[in-house]
C-alpha positions in Angstrom: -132.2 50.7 169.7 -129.6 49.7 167.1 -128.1 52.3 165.4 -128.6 52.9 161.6 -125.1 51.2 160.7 -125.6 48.3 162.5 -128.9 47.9 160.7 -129.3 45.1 157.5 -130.6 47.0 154.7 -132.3 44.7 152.1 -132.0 45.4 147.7 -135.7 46.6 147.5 -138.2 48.1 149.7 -138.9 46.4 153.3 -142.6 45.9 154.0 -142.8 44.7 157.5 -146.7 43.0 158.4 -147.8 42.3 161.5 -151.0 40.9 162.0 -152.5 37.7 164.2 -154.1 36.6 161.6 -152.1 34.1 159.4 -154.3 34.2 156.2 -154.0 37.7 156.3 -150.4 37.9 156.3 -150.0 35.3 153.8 -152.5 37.2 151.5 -150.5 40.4 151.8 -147.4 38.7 150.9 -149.0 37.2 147.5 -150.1 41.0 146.6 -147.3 42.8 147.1 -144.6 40.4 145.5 -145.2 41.3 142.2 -144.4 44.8 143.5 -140.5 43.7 143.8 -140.8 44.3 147.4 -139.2 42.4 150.1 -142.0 41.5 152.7 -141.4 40.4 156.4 -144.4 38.4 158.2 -144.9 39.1 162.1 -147.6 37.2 163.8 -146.6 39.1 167.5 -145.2 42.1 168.6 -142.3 40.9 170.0 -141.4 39.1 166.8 -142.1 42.4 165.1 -139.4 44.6 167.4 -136.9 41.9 166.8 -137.1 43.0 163.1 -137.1 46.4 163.5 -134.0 46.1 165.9 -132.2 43.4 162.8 -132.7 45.5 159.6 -134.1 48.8 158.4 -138.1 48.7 157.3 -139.1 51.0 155.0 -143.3 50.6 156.0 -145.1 48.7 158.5 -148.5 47.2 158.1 -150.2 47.3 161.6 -153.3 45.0 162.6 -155.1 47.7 164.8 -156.3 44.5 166.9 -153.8 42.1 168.2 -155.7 39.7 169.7 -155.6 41.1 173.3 -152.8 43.7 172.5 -153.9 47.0 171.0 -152.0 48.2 167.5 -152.3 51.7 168.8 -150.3 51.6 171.9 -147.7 49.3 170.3 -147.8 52.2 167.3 -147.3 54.4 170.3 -145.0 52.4 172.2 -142.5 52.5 168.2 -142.8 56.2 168.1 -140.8 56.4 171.7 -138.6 53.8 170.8 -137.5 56.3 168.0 -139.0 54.1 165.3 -140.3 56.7 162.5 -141.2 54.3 159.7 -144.9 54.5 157.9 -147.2 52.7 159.0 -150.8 50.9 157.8 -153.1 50.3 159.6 -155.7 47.4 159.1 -158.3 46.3 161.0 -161.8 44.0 160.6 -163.5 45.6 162.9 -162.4 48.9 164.6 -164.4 51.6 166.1 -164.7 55.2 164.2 -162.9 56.1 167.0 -159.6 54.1 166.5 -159.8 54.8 163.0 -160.0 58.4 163.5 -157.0 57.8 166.6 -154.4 55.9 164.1 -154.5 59.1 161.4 -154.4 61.5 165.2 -151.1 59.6 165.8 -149.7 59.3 162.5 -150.7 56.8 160.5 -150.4 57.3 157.0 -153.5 54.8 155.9 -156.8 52.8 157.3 -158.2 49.8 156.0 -160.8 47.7 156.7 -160.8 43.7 156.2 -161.5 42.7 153.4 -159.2 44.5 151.0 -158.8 44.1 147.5 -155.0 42.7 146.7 -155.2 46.0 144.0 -156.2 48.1 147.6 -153.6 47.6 149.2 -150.6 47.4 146.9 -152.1 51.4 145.9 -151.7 51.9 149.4 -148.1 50.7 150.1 -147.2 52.4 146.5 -148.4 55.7 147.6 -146.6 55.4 151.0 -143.6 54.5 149.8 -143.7 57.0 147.2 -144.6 59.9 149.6 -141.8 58.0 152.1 -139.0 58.8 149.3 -140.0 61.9 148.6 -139.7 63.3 152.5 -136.0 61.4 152.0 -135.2 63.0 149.5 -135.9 66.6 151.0 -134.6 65.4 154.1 -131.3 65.1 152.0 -131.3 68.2 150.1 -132.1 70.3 153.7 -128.7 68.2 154.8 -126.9 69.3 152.2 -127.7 72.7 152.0 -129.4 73.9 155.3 -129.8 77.5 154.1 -130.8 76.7 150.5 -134.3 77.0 149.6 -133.9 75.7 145.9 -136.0 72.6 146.1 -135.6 70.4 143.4 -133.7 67.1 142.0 -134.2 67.3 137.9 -130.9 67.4 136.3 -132.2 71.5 135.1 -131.9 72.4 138.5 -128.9 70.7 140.0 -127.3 72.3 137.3 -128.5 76.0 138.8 -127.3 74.6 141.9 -123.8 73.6 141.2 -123.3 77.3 139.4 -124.4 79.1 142.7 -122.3 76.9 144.8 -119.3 77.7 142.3 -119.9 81.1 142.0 -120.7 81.6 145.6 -116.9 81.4 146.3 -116.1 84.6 144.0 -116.2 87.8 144.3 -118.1 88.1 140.8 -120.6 89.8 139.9 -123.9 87.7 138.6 -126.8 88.0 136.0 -129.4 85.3 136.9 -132.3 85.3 133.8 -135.5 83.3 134.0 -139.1 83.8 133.7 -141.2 85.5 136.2 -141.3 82.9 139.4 -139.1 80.5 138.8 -137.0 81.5 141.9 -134.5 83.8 141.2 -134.3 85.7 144.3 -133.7 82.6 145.6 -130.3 81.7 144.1 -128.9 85.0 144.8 -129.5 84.3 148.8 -128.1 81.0 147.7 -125.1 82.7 146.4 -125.0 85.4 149.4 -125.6 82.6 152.2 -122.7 79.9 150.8 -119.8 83.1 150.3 -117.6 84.9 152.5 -120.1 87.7 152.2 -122.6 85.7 153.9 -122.8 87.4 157.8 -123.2 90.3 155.8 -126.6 92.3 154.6 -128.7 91.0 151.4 -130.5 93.8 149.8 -133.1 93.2 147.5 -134.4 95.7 144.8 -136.9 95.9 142.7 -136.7 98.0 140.4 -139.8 98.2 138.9 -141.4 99.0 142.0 -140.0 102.2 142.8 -140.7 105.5 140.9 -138.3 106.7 139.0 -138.6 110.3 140.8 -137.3 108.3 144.0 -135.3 105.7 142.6 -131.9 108.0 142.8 -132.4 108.5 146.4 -133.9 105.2 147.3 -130.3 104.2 146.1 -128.1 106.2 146.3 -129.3 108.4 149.4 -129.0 111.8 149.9 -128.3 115.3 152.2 -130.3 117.2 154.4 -131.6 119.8 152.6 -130.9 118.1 148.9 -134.6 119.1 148.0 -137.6 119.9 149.6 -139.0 117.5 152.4 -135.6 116.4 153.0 -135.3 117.4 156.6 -132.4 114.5 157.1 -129.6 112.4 156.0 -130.7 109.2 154.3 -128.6 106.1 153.4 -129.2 104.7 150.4 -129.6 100.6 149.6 -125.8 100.9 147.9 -124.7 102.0 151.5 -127.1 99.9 153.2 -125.5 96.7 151.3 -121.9 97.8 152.2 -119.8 94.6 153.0 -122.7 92.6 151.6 -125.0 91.9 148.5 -127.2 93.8 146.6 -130.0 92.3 144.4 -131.0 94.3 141.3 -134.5 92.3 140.7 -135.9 93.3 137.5 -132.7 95.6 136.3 -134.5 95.4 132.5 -136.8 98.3 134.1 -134.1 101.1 135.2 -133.8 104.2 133.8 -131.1 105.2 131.8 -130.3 107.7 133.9 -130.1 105.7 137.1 -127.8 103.1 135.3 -124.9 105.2 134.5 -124.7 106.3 138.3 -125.2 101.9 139.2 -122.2 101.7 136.3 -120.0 104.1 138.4 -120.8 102.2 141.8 -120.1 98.7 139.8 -116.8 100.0 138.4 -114.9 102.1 140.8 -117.2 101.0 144.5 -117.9 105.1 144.8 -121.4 107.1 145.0 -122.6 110.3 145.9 -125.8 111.1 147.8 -128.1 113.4 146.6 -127.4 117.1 147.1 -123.5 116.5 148.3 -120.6 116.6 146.3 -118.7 113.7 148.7 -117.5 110.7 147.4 -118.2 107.6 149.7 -116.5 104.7 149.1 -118.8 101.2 149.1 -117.8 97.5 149.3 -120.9 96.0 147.8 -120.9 92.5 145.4 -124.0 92.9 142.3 -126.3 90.6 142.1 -129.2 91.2 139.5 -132.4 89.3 138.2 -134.9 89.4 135.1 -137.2 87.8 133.3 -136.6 90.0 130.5 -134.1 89.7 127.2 -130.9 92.1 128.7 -129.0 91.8 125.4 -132.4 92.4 123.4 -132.6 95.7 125.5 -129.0 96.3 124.8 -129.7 96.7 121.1 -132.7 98.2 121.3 -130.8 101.2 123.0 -133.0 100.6 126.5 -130.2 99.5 128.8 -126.2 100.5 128.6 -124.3 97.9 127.1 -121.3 98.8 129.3 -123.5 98.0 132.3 -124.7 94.8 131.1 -121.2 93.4 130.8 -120.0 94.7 134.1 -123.4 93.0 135.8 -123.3 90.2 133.4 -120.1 89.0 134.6 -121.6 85.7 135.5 -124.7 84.4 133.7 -127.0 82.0 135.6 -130.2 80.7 133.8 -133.3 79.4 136.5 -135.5 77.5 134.2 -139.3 77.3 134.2 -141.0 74.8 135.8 -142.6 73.1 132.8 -139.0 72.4 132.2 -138.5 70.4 135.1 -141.5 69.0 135.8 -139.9 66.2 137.8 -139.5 68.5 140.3 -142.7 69.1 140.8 -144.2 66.3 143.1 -141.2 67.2 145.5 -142.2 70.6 145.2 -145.8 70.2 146.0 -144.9 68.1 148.8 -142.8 70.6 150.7 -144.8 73.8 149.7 -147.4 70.9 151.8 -145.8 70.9 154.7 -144.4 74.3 154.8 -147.8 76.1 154.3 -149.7 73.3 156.5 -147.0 74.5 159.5 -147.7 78.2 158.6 -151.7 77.9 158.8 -151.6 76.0 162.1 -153.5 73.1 160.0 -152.5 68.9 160.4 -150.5 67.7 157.5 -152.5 66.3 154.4 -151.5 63.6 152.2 -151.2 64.9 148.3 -153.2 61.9 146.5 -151.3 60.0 143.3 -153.5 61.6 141.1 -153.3 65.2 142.3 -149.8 64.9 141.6 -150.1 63.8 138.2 -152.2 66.5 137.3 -150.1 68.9 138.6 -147.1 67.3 135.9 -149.6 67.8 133.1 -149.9 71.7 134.1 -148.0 73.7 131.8 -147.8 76.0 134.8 -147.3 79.9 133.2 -146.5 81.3 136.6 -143.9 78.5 137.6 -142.8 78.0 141.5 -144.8 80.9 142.4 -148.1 79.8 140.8 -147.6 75.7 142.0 -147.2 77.6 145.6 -150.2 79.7 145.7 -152.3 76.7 144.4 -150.9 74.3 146.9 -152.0 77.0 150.1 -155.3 77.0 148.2 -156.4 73.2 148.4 -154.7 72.8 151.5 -156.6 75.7 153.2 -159.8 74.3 151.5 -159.5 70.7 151.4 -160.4 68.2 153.9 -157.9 65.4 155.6 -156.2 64.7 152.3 -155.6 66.3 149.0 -157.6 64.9 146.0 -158.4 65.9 142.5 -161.6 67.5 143.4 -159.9 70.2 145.6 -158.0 71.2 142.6 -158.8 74.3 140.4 -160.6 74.1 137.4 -157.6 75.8 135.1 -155.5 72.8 136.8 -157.9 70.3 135.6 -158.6 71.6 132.2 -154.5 71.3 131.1 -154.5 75.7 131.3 -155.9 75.8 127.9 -157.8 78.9 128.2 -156.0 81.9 128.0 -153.9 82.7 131.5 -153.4 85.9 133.6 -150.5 86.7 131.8 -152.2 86.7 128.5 -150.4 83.7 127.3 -151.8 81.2 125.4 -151.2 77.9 126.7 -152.9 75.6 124.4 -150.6 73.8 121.8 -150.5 71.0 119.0 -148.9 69.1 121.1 -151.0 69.7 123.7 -154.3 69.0 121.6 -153.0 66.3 120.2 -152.0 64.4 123.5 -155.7 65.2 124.5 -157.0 63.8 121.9 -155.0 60.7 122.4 -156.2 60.2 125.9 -159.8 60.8 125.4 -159.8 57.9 122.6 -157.6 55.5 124.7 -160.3 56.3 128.1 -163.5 55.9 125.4 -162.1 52.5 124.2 -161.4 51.0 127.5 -164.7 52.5 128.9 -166.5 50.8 126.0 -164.5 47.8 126.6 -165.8 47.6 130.4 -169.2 48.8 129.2 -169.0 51.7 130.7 -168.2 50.1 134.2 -165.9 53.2 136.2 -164.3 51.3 138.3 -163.2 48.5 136.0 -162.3 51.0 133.6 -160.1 52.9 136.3 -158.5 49.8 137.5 -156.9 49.3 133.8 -155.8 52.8 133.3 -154.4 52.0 137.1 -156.1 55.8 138.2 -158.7 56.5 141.2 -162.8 56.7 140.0 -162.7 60.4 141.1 -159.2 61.3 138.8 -161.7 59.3 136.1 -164.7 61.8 136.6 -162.3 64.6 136.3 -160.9 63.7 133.0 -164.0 62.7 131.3 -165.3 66.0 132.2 -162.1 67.8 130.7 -162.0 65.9 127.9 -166.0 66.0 127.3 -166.5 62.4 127.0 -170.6 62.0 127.6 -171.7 58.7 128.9 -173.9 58.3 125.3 -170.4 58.0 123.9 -169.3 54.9 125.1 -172.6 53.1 125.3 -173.2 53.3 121.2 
């Protein structure tokens, strides 16, 4: 096989069809012109390899039945070529059972002759869409094989860029954001691109530990230091030595405990618990919250000294309705990720799932958008659609949410409002036909069920 730099690559997308059928192929050419795509007719295999050997297709549309030749070996016969492209797969007559066999192997789609011209270009859009986003990931993972940051909005390559910077010091860093937005996340960033990095990464959390055990928890202590200690203990200070220490949620220390962290910060010493030995530490502070520090500061709740020695370099992880860009690409790898984890076969996210998902004001950021993805895919069947979506999703988060925030916002209303007159015109328009009424607003029948419900339109509405 040729290798990638030997291959033409054309302007646009490369659609490659290969089907027997001559009115077929011309057909498919006509619908997906408009489409700025640059399509490449095949009426045989062999005519087919030649251009997969010449240039670099982005998607192949695959006849299942080839006359005598059967589209699922040749599919096959790709894959151990080391072909990886998409591929459609069409077909006037196949069994269940080839149907079922093409998504076994990998296709991405099925359809059956005849297809609308608006079928298929939704297809080869969706493919290619999904096709650029796996690129793209692909890309980041390249870049930055131990970075879990997953994103391409300008917010976030800017969070990127300051860990990558900073990971070369030796400074000490504040990162600030709300809760799950991933800042645990850009400290192992941090820890895993500096010279620190075949060293331990301690994490903290400081709101999780009592404040009757947090001294010792950090700090260690003797045998002996107070009742039940029957040992030595190392502390997470020790423990980090050479290495990193993450103070998540620092906001939440005691006063007490921060002026022995200030000492450690300042002059790399502590003292166990119960011994009057100094030991000397070699640790780099790292610390996270989702809380106002300097707010704290004046309100006499956290050591201003401290703050500056831990706020040496300030980075800022923003929330995900911030960079809602990011979130297709997001819910595509959380996808796979979770798919892998629960032993289940990948599932395609439909076009309209995803859009939903943008409209989501999402309160618990990253951490929300990844327990809701490992909820639809464990529940849903071969693909993802709006219906396996929760109903907080659907409904735009307007009622009150865990956190006690209220979501709901002029804006908000007034962008609701908006759509429900622009779906009740064009509905009237149609009268009342769905799909004629979907195909103009260029969104599935199902995503149109959904967002009549949401927005309470009632079929009396747009049949006065």
């Amino acid at each position: 096989m040729a290798t990638a730099p030997e291959l033409e690559r054309a302007s646009q997308p490369t659609v490659l069809v290969l089907d027997d059928e001559k009115n077929i192929r011309r057909s498919i050419e006509i619908a997906l012109a408009p489409e700025g795509l640059h399509v490449i007719a095949a009426h045989d295999p062999a005519a087919a390899l030649r251009v997969l050997h010449e240039r670099i297709v982005d998607l192949l549309i695959l006849d299942i039945r080839l006359g005598e030749i059967d589209g699922l070996a040749f599919f096959r016969k790709m894959q151990l070529d080391g072909f990886t492209l998409p591929v459609i797969f069409i077909s006037g007559n196949a069994t269940l059972t080839e149907a079922a066999q093409a998504v076994k192997i990998g296709a991405f789609d099925f359809l059956e002759k005849p297809f609308s011209a608006e079928r298929i270009v939704v297809a080869v859009r969706r493919c290619l869409e999904l096709s650029t986003i796996k690129e793209r990931l692909r890309l980041i993972e390249a870049r930055h094989p131990s970075m879990e940051i997953v994103g391409d909005s300008p917010a976030i390559r800017r969070v990127i860029a300051d860990a990558l910077k900073v990971a070369g010091t030796h400074a000490n860093v504040l990162i600030t954001g709300e809760s799950g937005t991933g800042k645990e996340l850009v400290a192992n960033t941090i820890h895993a691109h500096s010279e620190r990095r075949e060293g331990p990464f301690v994490k903290v959390n400081c709101s999780a530990i009592p404040e009757s055990l947090l001294e010792t928890a950090l700090f260690g202590n003797e045998s002996g230091a107070f009742a039940g200690a029957s040992a030595n203990r190392r502390g997470l200070f020790e423990t980090a030595h050479r290495g990193v220490i993450f103070l998540d949620e620092v906001a939440d220390l005691p006063l007490a405990a921060q002026a022995k962290i200030l000492r450690v910060v300042q002059s790399g010493e502590l003292q166990k618990v119960g011994s009057e030995k100094t030991i000397k530490v070699d640790v780099r502070v790292m610390s996270g919250t989702h809380k106002d520090l300097k707010r704290c500061v004046a309100e006499g709740r956290f050591r201003e000294d401290l703050y500056y020695r831990l706020n040496v370099v300030p980075i800022r992880v923003p929330s995900l309705r911030e960079r809602p860009e990011d979130i297709p690409l997001l819910a595509q790898v959380f996808a796979r990720r979770l798919c892998e984890k629960n032993n289940i076969r990948e599932k395609p996210i439909d076009e309209e799932v995803l859009a939903e998902l943008k409209r989501y004001d999402w309160p618990g950021n990253v951490r929300e958008l990844q327990n809701v993805i490992e909820r639809v895919i464990i529940m849903s069947g071969a693909n993802i659609s709006t219906l396996d979506l929760p109903e907080e999703i659907l409904s735009g988060g307007d009622e009150d949410n865990a956190s006690g925030r209220e979501t709901g916002s002029p804006l908000r209303a007034f962008r609701d409002a908006a759509e429900r007159d622009f779906i009740l015109a064009t509905l009237k328009r149609h009268n009342g036909n769905i799909s004629q009424t979907a195909v103009e607003l260029g969104v599935g029948r199902t995503y149109l069920h959904r967002r009549l419900h949401v927005l309470k339109i009632s079929k009396k509405e747009w049949l006065t």
